[in-house]
N, C-alpha and C positions, 0 to 999 in steps of 0.2 A: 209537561206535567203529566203525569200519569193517572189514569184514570181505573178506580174498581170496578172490574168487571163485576156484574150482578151475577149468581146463579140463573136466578129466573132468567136472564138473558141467554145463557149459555143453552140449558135446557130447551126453549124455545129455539135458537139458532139449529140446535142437534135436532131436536125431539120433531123439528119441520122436514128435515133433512131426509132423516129415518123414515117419515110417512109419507114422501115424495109428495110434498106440497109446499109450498113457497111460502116463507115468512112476510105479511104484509108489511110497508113501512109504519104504519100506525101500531102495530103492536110491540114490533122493536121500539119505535120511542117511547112508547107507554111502558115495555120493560124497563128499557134504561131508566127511565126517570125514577122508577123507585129506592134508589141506591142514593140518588144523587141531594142535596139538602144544602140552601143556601141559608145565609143570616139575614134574617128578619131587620127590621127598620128597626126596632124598640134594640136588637142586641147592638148594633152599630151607634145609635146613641148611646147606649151606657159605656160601650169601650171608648166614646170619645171623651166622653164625659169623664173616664177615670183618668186618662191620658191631660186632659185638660186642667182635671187636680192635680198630679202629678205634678206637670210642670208648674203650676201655678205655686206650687211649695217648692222646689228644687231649683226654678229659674233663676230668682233673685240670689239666692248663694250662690251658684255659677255665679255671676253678674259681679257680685260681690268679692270672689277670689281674684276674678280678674281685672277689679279696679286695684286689690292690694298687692295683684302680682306688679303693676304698673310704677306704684308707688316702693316697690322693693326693687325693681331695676332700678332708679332714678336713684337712688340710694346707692345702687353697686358704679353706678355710672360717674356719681359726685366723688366718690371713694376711688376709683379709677383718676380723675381728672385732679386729685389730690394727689396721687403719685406722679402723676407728669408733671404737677406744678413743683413737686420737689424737687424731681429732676433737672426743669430748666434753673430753679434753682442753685443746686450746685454746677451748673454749666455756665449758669451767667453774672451768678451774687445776687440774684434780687429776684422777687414775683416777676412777673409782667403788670403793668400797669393800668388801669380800667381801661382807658384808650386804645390799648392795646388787645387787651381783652384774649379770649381763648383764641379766636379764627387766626388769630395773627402770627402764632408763633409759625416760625421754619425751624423744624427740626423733629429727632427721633422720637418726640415724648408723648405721643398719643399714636396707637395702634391704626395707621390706617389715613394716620396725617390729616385728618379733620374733624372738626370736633362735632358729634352726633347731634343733633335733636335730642329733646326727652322723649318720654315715653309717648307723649300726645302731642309729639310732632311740636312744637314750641320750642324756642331757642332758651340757651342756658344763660343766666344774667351772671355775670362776673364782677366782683368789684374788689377793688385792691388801692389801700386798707380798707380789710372789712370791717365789721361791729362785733364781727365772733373771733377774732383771731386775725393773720398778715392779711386774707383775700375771706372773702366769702363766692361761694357759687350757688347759686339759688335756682329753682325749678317750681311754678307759679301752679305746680298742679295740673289737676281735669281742668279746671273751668278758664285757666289761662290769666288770670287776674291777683294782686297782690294779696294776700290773706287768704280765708276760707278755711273750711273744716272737713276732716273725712278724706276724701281721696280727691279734693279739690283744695286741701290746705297746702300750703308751701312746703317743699322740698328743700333747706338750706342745709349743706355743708357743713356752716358753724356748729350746729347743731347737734349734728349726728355726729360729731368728733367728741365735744363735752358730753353729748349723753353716755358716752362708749367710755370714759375717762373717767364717770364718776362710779 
């Protein structure tokens, strides 16, 4: 980090030189120090203080995109696991069966050959016939449990196909 030199310093440093007498050390730190200016206590509370507003408005929508981003993967993910169920599909004549379920298939129909988690880590519930149409695959949300509301309501496939249709 670089540091301003003071005037007053330079001139004492020369002006000792020039009259062949040696700058004390007490008067060079007494120079320097008049350049130099740190932050007071009262200024370091108010910057935290504004920093602390800051986040304290900002945080929660951060927070917020990123439960909605979670809920819109889980969504690209069911729509995903929608095309490989058509797939096996026309390979076999039929869904796969709940017993069966997604882990079970052998074959090309999912990127990567097994079937993901959701977004919060929790497995995907399969059932075939479902209540929405041939299969339903459902995703229990944040909070891991059936229902709820927000970014911990369920994630069903049936769903996001009729809403898209109407």
């Amino acid at each position: 980090m670089r540091k301003m030199i003071n005037l007053a310093v330079i001139r004492a440093i020369f002006g000792s030189i020039g009259a062949g007498r040696p700058m004390s050390r007490r008067a060079c730190a007494a120079a320097g120090r008049d350049g130099e200016r740190g932050f007071t206590l009262i200024e370091m509370l108010v910057v935290i203080t504004i920093n602390g507003l800051i986040m304290g408005l900002i945080g929660p929508r951060v927070l917020n995109y990123l439960g909605e981003s979670k809920v819109k993967t889980a969504k690209i993910q069911l729509q995903s696991f929608s095309g490989a169920l058509d797939l096996f599909y026309l390979d076999v004549g039929r869904y796969p069966s709940t017993s069966e379920g997604l882990a079970s298939w052998n074959g090309p129909y999912l990127k990567g050959g097994a079937v993901p988690n959701d977004p919060w880590n929790g497995p995907y519930l399969y059932r075939a016939p479902g209540e929405h149409g041939a299969y339903d695959i459902v995703s229990y949300g944040s909070d891991g449990q059936e229902g709820g509301s927000g970014t911990a309501a369920d994630v069903v496939l049936g769903t996001l196909t009729s809403s898209k249709n109407e």
